[in-house]
N, C-alpha and C positions, 0 to 999 in steps of 0.2 A: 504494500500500500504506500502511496508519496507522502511523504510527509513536508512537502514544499508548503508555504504559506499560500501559494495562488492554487494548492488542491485541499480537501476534503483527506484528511487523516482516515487513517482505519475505523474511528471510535463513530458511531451511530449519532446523528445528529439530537436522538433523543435519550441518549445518556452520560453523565457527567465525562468531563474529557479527562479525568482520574483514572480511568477503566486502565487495568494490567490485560484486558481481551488485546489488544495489537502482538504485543509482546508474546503473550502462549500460543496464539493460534498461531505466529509467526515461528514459533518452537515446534508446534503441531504439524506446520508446513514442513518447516525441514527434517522434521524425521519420517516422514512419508516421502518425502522427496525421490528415496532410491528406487522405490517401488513403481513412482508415479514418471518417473525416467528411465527405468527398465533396467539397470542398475542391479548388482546380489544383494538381495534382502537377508538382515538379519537374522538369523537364525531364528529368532527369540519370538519372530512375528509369523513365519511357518508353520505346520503343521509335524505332528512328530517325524513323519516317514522324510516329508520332503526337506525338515530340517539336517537330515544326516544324510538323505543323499547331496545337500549342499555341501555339507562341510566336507564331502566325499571328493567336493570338485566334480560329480557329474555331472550331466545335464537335466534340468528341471522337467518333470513327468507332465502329464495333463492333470494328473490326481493333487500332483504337487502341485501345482500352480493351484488348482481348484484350493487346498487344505491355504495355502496363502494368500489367496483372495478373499477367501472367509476373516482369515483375520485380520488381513489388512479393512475388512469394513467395520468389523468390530474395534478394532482399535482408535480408527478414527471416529466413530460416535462415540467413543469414549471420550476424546482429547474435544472433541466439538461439547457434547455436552459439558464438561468441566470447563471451557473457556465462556461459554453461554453463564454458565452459574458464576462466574468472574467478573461478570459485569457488574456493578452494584445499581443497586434499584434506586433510581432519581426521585427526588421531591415531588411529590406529588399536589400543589398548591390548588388551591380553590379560592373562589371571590368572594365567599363568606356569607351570601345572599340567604345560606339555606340556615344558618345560627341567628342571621339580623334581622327578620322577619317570620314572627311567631304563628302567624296565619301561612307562613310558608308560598306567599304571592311570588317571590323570588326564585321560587323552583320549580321542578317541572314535574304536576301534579295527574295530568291527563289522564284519562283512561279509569282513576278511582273517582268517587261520587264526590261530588261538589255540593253548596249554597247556591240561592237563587242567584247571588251576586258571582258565582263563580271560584269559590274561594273552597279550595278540597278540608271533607272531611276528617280531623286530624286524629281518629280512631280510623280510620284506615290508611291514613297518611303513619302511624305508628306502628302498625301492622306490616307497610311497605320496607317503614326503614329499619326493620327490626331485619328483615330478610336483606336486605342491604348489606347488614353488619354481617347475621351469621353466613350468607352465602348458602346457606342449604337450602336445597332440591324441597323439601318438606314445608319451611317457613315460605316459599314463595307461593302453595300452595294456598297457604293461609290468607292472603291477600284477598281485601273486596275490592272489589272492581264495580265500579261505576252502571257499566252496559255492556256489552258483547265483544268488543274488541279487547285482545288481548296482548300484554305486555311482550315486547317483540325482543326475542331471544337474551333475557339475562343470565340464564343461565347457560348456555352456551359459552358465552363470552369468557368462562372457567376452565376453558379446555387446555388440555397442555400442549402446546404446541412442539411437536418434535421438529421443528426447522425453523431455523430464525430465532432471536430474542422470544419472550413472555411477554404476556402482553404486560406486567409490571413493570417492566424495564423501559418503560419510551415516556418520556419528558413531555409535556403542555401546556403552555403558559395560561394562568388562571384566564376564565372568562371574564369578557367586562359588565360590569355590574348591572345591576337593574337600573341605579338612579346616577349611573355618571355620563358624563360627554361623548364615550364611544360608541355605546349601546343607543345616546341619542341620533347620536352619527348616523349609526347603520338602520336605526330605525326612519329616519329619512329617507335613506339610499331604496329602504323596501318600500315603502311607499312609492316612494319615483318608478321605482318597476312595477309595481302593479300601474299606476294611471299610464304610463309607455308600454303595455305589453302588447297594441297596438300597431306599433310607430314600425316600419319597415328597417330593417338595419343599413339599410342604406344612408337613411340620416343620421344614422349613429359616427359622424364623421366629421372633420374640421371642413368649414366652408356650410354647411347646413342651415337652413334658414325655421326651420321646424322650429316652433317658437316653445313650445314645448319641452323637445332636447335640451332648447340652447339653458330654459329655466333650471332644468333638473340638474346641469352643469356646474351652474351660475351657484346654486344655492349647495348644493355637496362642496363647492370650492369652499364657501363662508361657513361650516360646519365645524365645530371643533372636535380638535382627535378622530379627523374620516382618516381611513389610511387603505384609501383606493386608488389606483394608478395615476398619477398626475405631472403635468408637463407647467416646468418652473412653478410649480408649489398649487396649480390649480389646474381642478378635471376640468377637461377638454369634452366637448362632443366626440371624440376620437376613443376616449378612454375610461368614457363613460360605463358604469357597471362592468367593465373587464374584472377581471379576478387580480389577486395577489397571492403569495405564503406569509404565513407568519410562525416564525419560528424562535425555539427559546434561545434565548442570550446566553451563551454557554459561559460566557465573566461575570452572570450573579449565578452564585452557589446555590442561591435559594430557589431560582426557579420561574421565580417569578415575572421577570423580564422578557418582555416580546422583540423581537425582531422582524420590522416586515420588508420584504421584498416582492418587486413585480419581476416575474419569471421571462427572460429572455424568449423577444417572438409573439408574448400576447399582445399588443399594444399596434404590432403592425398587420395592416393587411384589412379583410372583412372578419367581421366579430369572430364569425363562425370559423372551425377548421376547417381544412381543406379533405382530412379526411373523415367529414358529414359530409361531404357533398361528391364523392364516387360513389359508385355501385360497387359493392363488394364484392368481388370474387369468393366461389365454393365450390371448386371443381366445375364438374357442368352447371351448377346452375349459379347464379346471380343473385346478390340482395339490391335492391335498389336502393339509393340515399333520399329518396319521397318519404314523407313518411305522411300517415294520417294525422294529421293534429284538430284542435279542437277550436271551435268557434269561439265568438265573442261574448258569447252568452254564457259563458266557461265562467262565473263569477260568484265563489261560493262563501258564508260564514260570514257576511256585510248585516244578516238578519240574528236577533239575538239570541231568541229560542233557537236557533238550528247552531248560532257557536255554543251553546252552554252545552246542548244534546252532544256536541263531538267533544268536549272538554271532559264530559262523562262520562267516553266512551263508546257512545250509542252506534248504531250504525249510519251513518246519511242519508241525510231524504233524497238530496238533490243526485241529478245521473249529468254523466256528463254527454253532452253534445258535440257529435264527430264532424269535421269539414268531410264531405262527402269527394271532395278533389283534392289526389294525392298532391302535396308540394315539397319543396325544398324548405328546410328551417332559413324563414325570410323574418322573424320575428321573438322576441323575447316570449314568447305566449307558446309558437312553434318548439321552442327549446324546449318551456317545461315541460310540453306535452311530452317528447324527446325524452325528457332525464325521469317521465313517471315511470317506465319499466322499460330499459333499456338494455336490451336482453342482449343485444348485439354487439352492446361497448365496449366488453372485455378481449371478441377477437376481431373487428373490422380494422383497425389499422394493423395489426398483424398480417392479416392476408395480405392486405394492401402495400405493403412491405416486403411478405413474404412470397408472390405468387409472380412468376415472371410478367414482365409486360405482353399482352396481345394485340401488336399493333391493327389487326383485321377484326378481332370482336373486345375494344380495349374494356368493356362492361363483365368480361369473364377474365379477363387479366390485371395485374400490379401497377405498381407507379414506375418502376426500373426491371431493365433488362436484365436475364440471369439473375446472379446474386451481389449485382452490381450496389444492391443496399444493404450489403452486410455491414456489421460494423468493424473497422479496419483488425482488428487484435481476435478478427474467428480465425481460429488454427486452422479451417479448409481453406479459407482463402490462398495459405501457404503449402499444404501438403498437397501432392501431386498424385495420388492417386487413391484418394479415399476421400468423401465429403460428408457432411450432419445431416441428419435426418433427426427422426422421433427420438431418439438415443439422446444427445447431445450435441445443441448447436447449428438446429435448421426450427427452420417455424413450426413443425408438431412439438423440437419440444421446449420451444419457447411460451408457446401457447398453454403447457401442461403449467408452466412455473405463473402463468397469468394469471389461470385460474386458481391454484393454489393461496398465489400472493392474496388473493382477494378475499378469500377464505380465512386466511390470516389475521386478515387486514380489518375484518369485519371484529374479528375478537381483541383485535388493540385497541379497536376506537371505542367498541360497546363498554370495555373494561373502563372506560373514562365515562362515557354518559352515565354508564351507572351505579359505579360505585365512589367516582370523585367527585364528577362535575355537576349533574342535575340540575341541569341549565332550561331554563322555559323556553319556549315556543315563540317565536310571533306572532302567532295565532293567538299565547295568552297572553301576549305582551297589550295586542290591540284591545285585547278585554279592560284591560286595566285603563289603560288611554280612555276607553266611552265611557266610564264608570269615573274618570277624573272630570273628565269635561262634561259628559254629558247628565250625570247624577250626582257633583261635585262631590267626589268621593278623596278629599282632600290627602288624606292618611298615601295614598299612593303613590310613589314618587317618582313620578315621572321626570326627568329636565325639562326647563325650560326650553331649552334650542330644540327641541322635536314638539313639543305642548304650541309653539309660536310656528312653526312651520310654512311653509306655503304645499307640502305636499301634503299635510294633514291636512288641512283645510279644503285642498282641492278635491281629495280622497274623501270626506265629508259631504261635500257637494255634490259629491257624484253618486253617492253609497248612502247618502242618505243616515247613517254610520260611521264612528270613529272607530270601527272594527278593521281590521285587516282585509282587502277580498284576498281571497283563495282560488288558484285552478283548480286544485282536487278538491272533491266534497266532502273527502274523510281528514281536508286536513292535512297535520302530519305523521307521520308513525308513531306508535305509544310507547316512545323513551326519546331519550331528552338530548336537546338541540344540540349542545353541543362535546363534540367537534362531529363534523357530518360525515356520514356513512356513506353516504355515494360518493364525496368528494375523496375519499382513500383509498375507494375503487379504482376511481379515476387517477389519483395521485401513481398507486403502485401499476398501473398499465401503464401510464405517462412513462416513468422511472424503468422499468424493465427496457420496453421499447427502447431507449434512450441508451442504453446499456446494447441491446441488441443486435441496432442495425447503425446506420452511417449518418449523425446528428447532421452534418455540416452539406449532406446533398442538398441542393436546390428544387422547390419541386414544379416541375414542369408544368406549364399549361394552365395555372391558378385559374380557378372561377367565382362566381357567384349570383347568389340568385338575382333575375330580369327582376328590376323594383316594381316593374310593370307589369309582369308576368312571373308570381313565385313559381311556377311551374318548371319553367326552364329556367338554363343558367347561359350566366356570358361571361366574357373575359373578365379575370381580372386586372388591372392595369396599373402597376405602381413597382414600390421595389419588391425586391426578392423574398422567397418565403423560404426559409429553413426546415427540415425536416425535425431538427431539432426545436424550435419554435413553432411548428404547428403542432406536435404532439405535446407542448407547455400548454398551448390553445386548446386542444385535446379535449384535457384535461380538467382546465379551467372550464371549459363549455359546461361541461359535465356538474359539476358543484354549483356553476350559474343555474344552471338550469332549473335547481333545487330551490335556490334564491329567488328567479321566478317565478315559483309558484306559489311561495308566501310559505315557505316551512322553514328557511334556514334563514341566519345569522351570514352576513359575511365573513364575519372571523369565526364561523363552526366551517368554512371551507378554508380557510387559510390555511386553520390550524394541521388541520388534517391533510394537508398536501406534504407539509414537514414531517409529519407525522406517516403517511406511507413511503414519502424517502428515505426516512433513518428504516425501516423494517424492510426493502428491498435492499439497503447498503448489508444489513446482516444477514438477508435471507444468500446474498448473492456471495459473501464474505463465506460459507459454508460452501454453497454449491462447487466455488471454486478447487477448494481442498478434496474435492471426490472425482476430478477429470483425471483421464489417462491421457489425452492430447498433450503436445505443448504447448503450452497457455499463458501468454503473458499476464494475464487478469481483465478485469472490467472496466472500463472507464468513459464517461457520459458527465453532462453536465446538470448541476441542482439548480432546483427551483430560485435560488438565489443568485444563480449564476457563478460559481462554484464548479471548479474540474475536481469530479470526485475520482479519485481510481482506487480501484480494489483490488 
């Protein structure tokens, strides 16, 4: 691993940079090395027969090799697991909403029974955090639950993960609070995307007259502590709603300290990636990059009996409304529809990646010819007469560590929403907002710079409500906002990819949707688009997408994009020590813009 300032050290972005893990697995590396170079193995890692016909100086059997292979896998799960338990488990901080606040408004209560005001039962809110503490299968049993739906995978999120870090071991800088400047911040910025979920992304652009855009700009620039992409200190029409990371400050010990950065690539181009808008290749058949999305009538939980009913729970009245004409994501409304179950996300830029180009039917073919998108450091690039497949180091089995990461992925983040962070909703954020304003429910502590708004106001105007709208009618999922689950989905596909194939190709022939026709698309026209910066884009699409629909926090996707790069730095920091190839290592660049090599 480099240990140069201008790269990403061995140690995991989300644990203390104290960790002895560089050091033993680098001791782990060298004593597999013989093995993994073809080199006489030690005796002591053999099997008995083939140990002594080595020291025999004969030649190694097939039996022999077999009895040595066996233990050279056992050995290294051994030296792998012992450097995993070496890493020490970082601070786990929290914003303290869930001790400050007795009625518990601060936390994320959904799914148990509530007051007419909305404010959870705190015998069954005692009930909840009791299974919180002990983590048993049995106590979570015990739980009342409001209405029908039900608490989405906390126990799971306990599983031992045999590859990569635990989910204990990954660092997150506490959420921002209910009643400070950030949260008013970001509760602006969701507002703004609900009233634009309209607006074509075309106008999402410098030069745009959309008067609209230009306010939603205008007003997240005079925001205090926004910390979304901005050009000399103010959002642009350009960089409007884009994503960021935000990651912990590895120089306070305590944890506590955020770090954000906008990820190389998002910031140029059209909103969208480039890989939403190919047909994905699947052998003979095709996905297409249309997708169904949902009309304008798609506006849910602005009415008050139906947000109390989803805060209990219950099932939703409201169904959602399909555009009956497939199109291209021309819209913030098109995305959410896009990130409500997007089944496809984990292997379409893989293929696309991975599948040679078809210059005669380019709709069943890649982006590059052969494997001219490899990333420079695959060992078949250099070996002359063997290449990667589903084994090792071609896209089936890239695609295998995708879906794993993801898997992963889901129990690092869940282990946060539910047993650190239980962070609210937007959905009950906006509760709280029409209950301050609209039923002068003073005790609630909104900030001022979201209370004074021009997007709550407008949002009011239109809604009739100081509620949130919503694209989905259930809302969000029943555990707690932050740091977001699809955004680490998205994060560790972003990060593998990136590791993969070749960051720094150009990618040909850019489009985007006709402003005048989502259906088709046209050129696009500007500078260059990096393969490495449209899978940052990716990525970020993917977490916006969430945020459009009125379930997430901006900083539950920040956080979480840092949060699946430290857990593919380690997932992929193991994988390396199990190649027989020669293999220089992995190296791609972080969300931060950071050369990490492994």
């Amino acid at each position: 691993m480099s240990t140069s300032d201008s790269h990403h050290t061995a140690q995991p972005p989300g644990a203390p940079r104290s960790t002895p893990r560089r050091h033993f697995l680098g001791q782990a590396g060298a004593g597999l090395a013989g093995m993994a170079g073809g080199a006489t193995v030690a005796p002591a890692l053999l099997g008995a027969s083939a140990a002594a016909q080595a020291q025999q100086g004969g030649a190694l059997t097939a039996a022999g090799y077999d009895a040595q292979f066996v233990r050279r896998a056992e050995q290294l799960r051994i030296d792998l697991a012992r450097a995993s338990a070496a890493v020490p488990i970082p601070p786990h901080p929290v914003n303290g909403d869930d001790a400050l606040y007795a009625n518990k408004i601060g936390s994320d209560t959904r799914g148990l029974p509530h007051n007419a005001r909305g404010e959870v039962d705190l015998g069954a809110w005692n009930l909840a955090t009791a299974a919180f503490a002990s983590r048993e299968p049995t106590d979570f049993e015990k739980i009342v639950l409001g209405g029908t739906r039900k608490l989405v995978n906390p126990i799971g999120t306990l599983a031992v993960s045999l590859d990569g870090l635990n989910a204990a071991q990954f660092a997150l800088p506490p959420a921002p609070t209910l009643a400070g400047t950030q949260r008013a911040g970001e509760a602006t910025e969701i507002y703004w995307v609900a009233l634009l979920r309209d607006v074509p992304f075309s106008e999402f652009q410098d030069g745009t007259r959309h008067p609209d855009v230009i306010a939603a700009a205008d007003e997240l620039s005079r925001a205090p502590d926004f910390h979304g992409p901005k050009v000399n200190g103010r959002v642009t029409p350009q960089t409007l709603f884009r994503g960021a990371a935000w990651y912990v400050d590895g120089n306070d010990r305590s944890g506590r300290t955020g770090r954000w950065a906008t990820p190389p690539g998002v910031t140029d181009g059209p909103y969208i990636s480039q890989f939403l808008y190919r047909d994905v290749p699947l052998g003979p058949q095709s996905l297409s990059a249309r997708i169904r999305t949902y009309t304008p009538a798609n506006e849910f939980l602005t009415q008050y009996d139906e947000w109390l009913n989803v805060q209990n729970g219950k099932a939703p009245a409201g169904r959602i409304a399909f555009d009956p004409t497939l199109r291209y994501i021309a819209t913030t409304r098109d995305l959410a529809a896009y990130a409500h179950a997007a089944v496809a996300f984990s292997f379409a830029a893989n293929q696309l990646l991975g599948t040679p180009l078809s210059a005669t039917q380019p709709g069943y073919g890649g982006i590059y010819a052969g494997d001219k998108s490899l990333a420079p450091s695959n060992p078949y690039l250099k070996l002359k007469t063997s290449g990667g497949a589903s084994g090792t180091f071609g896209p089936a089995y890239f695609q295998s560590l995708l879906s794993l990461a993801s898997s992963l992925a889901i129990r690092v983040n869940y282990y946060q929403k539910w047993y650190e962070q239980r962070i609210l909703r937007p959905e009950a954020f906006g509760g709280l907002v029409h209950h301050r304003l609209a039923n002068r429910v003073t005790e609630y502590p909104i900030h001022e710079s979201f209370l004074g708004s021009q997007a709550l106001e407008r949002s009011r105007a239109k809604n009739g409500s100081y509620l949130l709208p919503h694209v989905y009618p259930e809302g969000a999922p029943i555990h707690s906002s932050y740091p977001g689950g699809a955004a680490i989905i998205a994060a560790v596909t972003a990060t593998l990819l990136k590791a993969f194939y070749d960051e720094s190709l150009v990618i040909p022939n850019p489009v985007q949707p006709d402003p005048s026709d989502p259906t088709r698309l046209v050129p696009y026209q500007g500078p260059p688009l990096t393969v490495g910066g449209e899978l940052n884009k990716f990525a970020l699409n993917y977490g916006s997408g969430r945020t459009a629909a009125g379930i997430h926090w901006r900083s539950d996707a920040a956080a979480a994009y840092a949060q699946g790069e430290a857990l593919v730095i380690s997932l992929l920091r193991e994988q390396k020590q199990t190649f027989r190839e020669p293999f220089e290592g992995f190296a791609f660049t972080g969300f931060d813009g950071r050369r990490i090599v492994i």
